[in-house]
DRENMAR-599263 format. One record per residue: residue in one letter; x, y negated, z negated of N, C-alpha, C in turn. Coordinates in steps of 0.2 Angstrom, whole numbers, padded with zeros to 4 digits, always signed. Last residue first. Layout:
# residues N
AXYZXYZXYZ ...
//
This chain:
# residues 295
X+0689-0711-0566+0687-0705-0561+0695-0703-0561 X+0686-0722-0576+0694-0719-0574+0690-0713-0571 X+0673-0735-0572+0675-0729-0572+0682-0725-0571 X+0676-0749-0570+0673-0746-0575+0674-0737-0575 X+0681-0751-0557+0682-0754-0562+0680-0751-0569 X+0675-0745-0547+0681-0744-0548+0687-0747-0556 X+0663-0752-0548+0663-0744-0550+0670-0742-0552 X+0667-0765-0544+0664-0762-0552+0665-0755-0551 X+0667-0760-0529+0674-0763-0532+0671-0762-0541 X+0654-0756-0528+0662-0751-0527+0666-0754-0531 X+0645-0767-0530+0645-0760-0532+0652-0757-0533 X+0655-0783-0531+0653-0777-0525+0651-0772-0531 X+0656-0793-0544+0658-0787-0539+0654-0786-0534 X+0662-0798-0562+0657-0799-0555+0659-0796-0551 X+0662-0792-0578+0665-0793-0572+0660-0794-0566 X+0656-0793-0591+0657-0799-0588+0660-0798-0580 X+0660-0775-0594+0655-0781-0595+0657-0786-0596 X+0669-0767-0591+0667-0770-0587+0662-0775-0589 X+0674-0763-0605+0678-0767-0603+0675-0771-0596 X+0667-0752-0610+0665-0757-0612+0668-0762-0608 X+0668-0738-0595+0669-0741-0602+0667-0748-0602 X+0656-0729-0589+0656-0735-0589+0661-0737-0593 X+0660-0709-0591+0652-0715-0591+0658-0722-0590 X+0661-0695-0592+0662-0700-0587+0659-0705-0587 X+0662-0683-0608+0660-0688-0601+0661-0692-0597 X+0662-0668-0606+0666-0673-0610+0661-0678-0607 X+0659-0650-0618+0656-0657-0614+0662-0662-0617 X+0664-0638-0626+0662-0639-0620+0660-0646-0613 X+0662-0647-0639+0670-0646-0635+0667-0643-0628 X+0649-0645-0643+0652-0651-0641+0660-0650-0636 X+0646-0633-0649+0646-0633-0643+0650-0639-0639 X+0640-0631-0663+0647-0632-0662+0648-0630-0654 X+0628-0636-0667+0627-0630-0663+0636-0628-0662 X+0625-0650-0669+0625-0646-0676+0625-0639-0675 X+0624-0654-0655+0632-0658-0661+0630-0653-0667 X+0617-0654-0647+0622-0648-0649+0627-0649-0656 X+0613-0666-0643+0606-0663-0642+0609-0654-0645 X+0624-0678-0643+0619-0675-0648+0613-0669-0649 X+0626-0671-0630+0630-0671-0635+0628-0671-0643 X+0617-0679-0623+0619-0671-0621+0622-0671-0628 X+0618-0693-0626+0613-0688-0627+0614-0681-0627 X+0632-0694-0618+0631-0695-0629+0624-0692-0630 X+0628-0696-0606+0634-0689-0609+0633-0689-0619 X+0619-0705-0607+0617-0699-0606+0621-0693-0610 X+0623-0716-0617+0620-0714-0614+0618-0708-0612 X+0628-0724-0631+0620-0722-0629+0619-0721-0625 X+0642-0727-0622+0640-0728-0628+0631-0727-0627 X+0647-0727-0610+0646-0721-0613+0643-0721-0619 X+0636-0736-0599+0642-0737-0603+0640-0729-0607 X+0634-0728-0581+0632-0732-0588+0636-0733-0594 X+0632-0718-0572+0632-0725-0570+0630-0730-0575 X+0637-0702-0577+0632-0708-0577+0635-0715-0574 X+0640-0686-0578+0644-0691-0574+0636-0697-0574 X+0647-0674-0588+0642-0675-0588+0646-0682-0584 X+0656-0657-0587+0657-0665-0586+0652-0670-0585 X+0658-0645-0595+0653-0648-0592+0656-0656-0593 X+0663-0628-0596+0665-0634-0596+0659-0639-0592 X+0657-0614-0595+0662-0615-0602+0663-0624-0601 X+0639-0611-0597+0644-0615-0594+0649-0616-0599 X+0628-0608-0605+0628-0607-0600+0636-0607-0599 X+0626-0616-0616+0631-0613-0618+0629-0607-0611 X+0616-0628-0610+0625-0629-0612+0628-0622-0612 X+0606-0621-0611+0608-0624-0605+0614-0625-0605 X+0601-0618-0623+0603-0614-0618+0605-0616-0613 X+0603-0634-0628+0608-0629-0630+0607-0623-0626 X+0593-0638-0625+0597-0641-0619+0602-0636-0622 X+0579-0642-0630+0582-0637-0626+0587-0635-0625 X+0581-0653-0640+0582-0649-0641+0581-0642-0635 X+0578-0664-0627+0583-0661-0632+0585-0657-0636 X+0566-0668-0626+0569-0662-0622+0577-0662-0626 X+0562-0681-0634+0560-0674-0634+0563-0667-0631 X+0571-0690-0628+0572-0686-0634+0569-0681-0636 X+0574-0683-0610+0569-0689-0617+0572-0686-0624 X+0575-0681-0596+0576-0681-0598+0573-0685-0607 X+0575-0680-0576+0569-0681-0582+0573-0678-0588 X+0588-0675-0567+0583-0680-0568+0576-0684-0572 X+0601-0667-0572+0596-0666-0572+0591-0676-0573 X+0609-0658-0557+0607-0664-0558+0603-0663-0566 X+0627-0650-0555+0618-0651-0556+0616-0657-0557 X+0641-0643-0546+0636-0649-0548+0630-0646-0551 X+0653-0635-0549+0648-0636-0544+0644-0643-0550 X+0671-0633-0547+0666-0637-0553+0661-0635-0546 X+0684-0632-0542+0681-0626-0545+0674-0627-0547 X+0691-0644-0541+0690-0642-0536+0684-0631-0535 X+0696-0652-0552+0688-0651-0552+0685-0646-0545 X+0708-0654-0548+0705-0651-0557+0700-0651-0555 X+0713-0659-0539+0712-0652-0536+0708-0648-0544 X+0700-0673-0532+0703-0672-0538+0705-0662-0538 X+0693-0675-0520+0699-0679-0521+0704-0675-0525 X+0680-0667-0521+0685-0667-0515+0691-0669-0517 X+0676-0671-0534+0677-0665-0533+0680-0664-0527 X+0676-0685-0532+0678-0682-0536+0680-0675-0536 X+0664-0683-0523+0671-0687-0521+0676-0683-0525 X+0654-0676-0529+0654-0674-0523+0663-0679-0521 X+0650-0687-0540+0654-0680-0541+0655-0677-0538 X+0647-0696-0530+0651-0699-0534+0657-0693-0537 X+0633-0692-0527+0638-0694-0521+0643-0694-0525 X+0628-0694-0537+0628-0687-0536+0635-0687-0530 X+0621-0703-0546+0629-0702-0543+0630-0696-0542 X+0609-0708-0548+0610-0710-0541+0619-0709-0540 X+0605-0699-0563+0605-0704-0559+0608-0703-0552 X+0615-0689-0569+0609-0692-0569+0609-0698-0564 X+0625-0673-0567+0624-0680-0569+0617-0682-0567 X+0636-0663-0575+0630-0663-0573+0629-0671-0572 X+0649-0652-0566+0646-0660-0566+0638-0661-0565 X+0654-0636-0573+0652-0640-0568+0649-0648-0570 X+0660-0619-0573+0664-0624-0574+0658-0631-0569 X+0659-0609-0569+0655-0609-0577+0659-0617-0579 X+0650-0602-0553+0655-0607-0557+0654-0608-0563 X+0643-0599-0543+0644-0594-0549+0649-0597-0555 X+0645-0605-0535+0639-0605-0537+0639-0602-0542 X+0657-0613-0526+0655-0608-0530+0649-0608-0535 X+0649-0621-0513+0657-0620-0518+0654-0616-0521 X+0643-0632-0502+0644-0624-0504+0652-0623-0507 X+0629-0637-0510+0632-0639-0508+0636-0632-0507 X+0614-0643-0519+0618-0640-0515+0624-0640-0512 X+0611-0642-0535+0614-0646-0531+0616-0644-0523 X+0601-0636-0547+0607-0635-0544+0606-0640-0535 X+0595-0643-0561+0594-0642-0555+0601-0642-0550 X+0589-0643-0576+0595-0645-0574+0594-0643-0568 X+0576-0649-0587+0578-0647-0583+0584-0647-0579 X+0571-0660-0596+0576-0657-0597+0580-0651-0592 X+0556-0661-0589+0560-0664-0593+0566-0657-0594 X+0557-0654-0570+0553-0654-0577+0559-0657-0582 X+0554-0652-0553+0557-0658-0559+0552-0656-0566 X+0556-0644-0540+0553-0644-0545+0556-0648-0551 X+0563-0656-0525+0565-0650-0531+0557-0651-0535 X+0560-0654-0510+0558-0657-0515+0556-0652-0520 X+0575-0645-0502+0566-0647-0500+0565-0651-0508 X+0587-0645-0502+0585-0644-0494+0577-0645-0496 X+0595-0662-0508+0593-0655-0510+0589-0653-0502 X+0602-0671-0506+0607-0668-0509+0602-0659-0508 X+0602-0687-0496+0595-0679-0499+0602-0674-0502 X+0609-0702-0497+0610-0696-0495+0604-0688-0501 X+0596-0714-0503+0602-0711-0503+0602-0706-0501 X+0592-0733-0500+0590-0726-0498+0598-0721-0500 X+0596-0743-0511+0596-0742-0506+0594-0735-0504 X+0594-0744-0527+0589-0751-0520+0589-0747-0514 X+0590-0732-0536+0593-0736-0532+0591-0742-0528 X+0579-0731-0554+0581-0730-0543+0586-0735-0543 X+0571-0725-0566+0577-0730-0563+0579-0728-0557 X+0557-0726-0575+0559-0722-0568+0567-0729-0565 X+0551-0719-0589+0555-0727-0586+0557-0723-0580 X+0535-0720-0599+0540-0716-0595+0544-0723-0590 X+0522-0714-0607+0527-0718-0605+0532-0716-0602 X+0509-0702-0596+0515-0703-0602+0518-0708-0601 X+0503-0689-0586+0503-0697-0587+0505-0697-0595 X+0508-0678-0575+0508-0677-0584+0509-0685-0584 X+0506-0682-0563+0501-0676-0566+0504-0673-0573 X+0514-0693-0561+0506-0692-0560+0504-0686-0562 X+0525-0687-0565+0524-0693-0568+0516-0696-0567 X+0528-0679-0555+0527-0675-0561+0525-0681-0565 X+0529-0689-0541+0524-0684-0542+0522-0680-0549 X+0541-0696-0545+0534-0695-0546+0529-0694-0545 X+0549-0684-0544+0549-0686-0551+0542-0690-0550 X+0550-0678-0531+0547-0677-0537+0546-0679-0544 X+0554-0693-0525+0546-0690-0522+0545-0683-0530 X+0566-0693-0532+0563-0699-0534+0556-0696-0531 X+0572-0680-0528+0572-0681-0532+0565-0688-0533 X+0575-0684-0513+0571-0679-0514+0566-0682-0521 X+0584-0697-0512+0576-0698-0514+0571-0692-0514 X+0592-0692-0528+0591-0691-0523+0585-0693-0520 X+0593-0692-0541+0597-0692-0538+0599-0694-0533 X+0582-0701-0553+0582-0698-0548+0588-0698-0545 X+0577-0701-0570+0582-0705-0566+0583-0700-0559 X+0566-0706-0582+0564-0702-0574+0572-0705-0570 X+0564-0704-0598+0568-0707-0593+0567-0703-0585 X+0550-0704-0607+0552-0700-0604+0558-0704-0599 X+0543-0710-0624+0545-0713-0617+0551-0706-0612 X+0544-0709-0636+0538-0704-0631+0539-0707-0624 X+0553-0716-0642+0552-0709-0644+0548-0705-0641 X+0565-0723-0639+0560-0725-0638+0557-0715-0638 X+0579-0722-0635+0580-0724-0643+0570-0725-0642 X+0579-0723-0619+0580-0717-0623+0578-0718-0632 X+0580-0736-0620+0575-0732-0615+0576-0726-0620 X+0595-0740-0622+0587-0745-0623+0580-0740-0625 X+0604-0733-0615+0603-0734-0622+0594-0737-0626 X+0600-0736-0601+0597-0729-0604+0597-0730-0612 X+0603-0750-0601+0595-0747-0601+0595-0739-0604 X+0616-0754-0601+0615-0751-0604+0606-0750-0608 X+0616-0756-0586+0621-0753-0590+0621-0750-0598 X+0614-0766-0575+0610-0762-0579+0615-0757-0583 X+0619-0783-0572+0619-0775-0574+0614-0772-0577 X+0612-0795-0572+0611-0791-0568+0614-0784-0568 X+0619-0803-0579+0614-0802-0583+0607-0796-0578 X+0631-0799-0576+0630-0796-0581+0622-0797-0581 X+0631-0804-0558+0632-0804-0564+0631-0799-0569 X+0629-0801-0545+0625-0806-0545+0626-0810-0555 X+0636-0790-0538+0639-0798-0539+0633-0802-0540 X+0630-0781-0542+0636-0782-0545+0636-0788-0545 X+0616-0771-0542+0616-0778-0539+0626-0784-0543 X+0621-0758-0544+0621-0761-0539+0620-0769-0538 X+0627-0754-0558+0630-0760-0555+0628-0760-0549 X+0613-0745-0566+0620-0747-0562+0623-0754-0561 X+0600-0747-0554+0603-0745-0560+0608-0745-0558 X+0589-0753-0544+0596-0754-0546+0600-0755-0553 X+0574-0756-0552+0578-0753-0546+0584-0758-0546 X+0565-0747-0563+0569-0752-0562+0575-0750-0556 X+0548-0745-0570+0551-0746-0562+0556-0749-0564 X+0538-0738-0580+0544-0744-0580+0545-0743-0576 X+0522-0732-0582+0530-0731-0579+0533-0737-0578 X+0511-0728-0594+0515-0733-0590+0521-0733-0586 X+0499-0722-0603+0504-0719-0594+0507-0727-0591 X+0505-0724-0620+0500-0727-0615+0505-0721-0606 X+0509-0725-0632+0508-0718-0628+0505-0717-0623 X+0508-0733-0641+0502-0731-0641+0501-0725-0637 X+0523-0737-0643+0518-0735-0646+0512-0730-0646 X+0524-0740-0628+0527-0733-0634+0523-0730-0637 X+0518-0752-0626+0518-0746-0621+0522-0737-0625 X+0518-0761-0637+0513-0758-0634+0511-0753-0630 X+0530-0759-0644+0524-0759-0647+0519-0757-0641 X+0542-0755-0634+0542-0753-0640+0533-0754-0645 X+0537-0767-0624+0538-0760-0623+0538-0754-0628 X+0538-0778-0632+0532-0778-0632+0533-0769-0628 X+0551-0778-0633+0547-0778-0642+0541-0776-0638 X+0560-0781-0623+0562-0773-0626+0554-0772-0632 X+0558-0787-0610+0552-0787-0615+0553-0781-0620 X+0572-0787-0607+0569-0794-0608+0560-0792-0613 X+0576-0773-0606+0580-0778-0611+0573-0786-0612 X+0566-0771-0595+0565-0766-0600+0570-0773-0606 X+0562-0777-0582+0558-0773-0585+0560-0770-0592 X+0577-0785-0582+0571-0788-0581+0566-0784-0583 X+0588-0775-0577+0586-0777-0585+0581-0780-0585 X+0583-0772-0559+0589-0771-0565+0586-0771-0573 X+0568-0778-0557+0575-0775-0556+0580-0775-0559 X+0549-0769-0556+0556-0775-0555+0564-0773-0555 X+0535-0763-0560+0540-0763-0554+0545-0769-0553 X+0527-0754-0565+0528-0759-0568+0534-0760-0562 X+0512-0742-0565+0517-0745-0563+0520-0750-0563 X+0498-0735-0574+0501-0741-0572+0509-0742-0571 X+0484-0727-0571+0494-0726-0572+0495-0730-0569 X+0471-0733-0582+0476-0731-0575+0481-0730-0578 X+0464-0733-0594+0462-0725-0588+0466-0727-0583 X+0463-0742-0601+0458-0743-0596+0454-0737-0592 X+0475-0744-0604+0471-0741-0610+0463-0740-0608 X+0483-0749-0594+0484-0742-0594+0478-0738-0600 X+0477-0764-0595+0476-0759-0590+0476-0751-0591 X+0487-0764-0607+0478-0765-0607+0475-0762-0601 X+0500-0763-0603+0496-0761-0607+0489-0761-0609 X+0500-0771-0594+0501-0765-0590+0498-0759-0596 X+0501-0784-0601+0495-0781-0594+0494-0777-0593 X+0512-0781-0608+0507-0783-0613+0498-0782-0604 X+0522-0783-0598+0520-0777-0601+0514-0776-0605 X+0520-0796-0593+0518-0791-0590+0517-0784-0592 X+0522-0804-0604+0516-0803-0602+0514-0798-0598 X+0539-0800-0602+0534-0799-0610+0525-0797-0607 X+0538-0806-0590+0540-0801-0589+0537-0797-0597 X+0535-0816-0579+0534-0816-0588+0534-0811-0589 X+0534-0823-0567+0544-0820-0570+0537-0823-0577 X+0523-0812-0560+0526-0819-0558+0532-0817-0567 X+0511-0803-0557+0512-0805-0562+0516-0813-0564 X+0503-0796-0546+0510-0801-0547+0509-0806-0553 X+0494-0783-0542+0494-0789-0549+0503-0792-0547 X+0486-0769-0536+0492-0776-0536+0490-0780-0539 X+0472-0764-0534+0476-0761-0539+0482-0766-0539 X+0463-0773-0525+0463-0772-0530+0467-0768-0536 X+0474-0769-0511+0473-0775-0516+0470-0776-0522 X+0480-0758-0507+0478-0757-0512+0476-0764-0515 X+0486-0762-0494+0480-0758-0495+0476-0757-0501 X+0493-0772-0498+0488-0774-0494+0483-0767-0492 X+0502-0764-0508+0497-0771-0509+0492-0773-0504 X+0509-0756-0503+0505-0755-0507+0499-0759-0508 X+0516-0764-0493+0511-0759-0491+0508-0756-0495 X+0524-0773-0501+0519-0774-0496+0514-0768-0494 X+0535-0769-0507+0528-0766-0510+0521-0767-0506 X+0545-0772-0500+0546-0768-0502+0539-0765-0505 X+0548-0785-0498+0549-0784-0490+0550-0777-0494 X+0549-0789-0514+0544-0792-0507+0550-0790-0503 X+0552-0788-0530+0551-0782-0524+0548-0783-0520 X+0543-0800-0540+0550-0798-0536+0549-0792-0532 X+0536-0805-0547+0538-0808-0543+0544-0807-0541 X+0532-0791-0556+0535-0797-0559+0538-0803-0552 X+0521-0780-0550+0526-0781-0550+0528-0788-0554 X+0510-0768-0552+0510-0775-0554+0518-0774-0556 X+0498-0755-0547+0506-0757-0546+0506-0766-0549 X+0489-0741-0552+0487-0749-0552+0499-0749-0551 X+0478-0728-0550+0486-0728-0549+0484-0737-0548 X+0466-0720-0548+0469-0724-0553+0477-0725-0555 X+0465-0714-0538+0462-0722-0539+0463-0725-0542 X+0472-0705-0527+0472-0704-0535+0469-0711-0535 X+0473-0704-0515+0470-0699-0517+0470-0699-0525 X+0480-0717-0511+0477-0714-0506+0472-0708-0510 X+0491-0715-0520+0487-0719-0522+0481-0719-0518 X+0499-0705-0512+0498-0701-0520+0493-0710-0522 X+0506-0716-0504+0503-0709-0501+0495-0705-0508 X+0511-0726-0514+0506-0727-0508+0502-0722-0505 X+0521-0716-0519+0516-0720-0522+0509-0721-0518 X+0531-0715-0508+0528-0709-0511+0520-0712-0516 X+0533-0726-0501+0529-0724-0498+0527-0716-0501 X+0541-0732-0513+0535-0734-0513+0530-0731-0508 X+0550-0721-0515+0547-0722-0520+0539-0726-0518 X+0558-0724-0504+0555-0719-0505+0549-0719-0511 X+0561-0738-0507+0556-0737-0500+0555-0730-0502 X+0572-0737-0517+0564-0740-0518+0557-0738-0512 X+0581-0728-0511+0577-0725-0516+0570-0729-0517 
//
């Protein structure tokens, strides 16, 4: 997903000017191509991650779309104060970068999980969450992130992911997006998930003969603002199993669910998220995932 994202950037930096990248002294054998072309738009910033938001806000109030680019918690837990004041606040076009949501980077520790950014992100009231499935998805999300400039947090994978969809989907906030695959389309029964586990509900639904009825959707742009849409989209579907790479506590599945709790729909959704118990564990992705998740 990073490599899509950067040669999506890259391309879209080529015909827009005001596109600026500043990284935190991280993402090297990955942004190079932006930076040697674009050397007045790169800034390495270097590990002050506070300062670098405090940068990316003054830049942004300048006329750029400023991208912020690091990993795991580093872009959003470490400067939660200055994100919330200066990039929220003011409403500024900043996009948070964080690659390897989840427990990709597992065995590096806790302080390398990302698990509970969307709680973070979301509690931020003009910040839009960009979580793509697929590197279809991650080519439009940022493209809709360039032609509607806003706060906003883009979460990716590190590693390239299987395309889910046959052409790069149209991405609007709150939007749900069907899935390819071929099972019943017509199903009032299905998995909607966020982020980079699309793969995940595709197992699940081979493995499992209760889900064998379920189609998929994604929905990849999501914010407190689009919440209130989301009831025609619920009472769609008699059952909805929402599936994240995150603790269940402030995440996606507890978004959804807020966004109906005074609509009495809530019995149709359950969720699939992280339980608390993984936090401290060290791993592989897999072996966490197996861990945190009763799938």
């Amino acid at each position: 997903m990073r490599e899509t994202f950067i040669k999506t950037l890259v391309k879209e930096a080529r015909n827009n000017k005001k596109i600026f990248l500043i990284v935190g002294d991280l993402g090297y054998s990955v942004v190079e191509s932006f930076a040697n072309e674009f050397p007045d738009r790169f800034l390495n910033i270097g590990v002050a991650e506070q300062n670098m938001m405090g940068v990316a806000a003054g830049i942004a109030s300048e006329g750029y779309h400023v991208f912020v680019y690091s990993i795991a918690n580093f872009p959003t837990f470490r400067c939660a104060e200055q994100i919330r004041n200066d990039i929220d606040y003011h409403k500024y076009p900043v996009t948070i970068v964080s690659v390897g949501g989840g427990l990709v980077y597992g065995a590096l520790g806790y302080s390398h999980h990302a698990i509970q950014d969307y709680a973070l992100m979301r509690s931020m009231p003009n910040i839009l969450i960009a979580a793509p499935g697929d590197n279809m998805e991650v080519e439009g999300c940022v493209k809709y992130l360039l032609k509607n400039p806003q706060p906003s947090y883009l979460r990716i994978g590190k590693l390239e992911h299987k395309n889910y969809h046959l052409k790069i989907p149209k991405v609007e906030p709150g939007k749900w997006l069907n899935i390819f695959k071929k099972n019943n389309d017509i199903s009032k029964k299905i998995f909607l998930t966020t982020g980079a586990v699309i793969n995940t509900a595709h197992t699940i639904i081979n493995k499992n003969k209760k889900y064998s009825n379920f189609k998929i959707m994604s929905m990849p742009l999501w914010s407190q603002k689009s919440k209130k849409i989301q009831f025609k989209n619920i009472k769609k579907f008699n059952q909805i199993v929402t599936l994240e790479d995150h603790l269940e506590d402030g995440g996606f599945g507890s978004w959804l669910l807020e966004s109906v709790q005074e609509k009495k729909l809530t019995d149709r959704i359950s969720i699939k998220a992280f339980k608390s118990d993984i936090c401290g564990h060290v791993g592989s992705q897999s072996t966490l995932n197996n861990i945190g998740w009763d799938l």
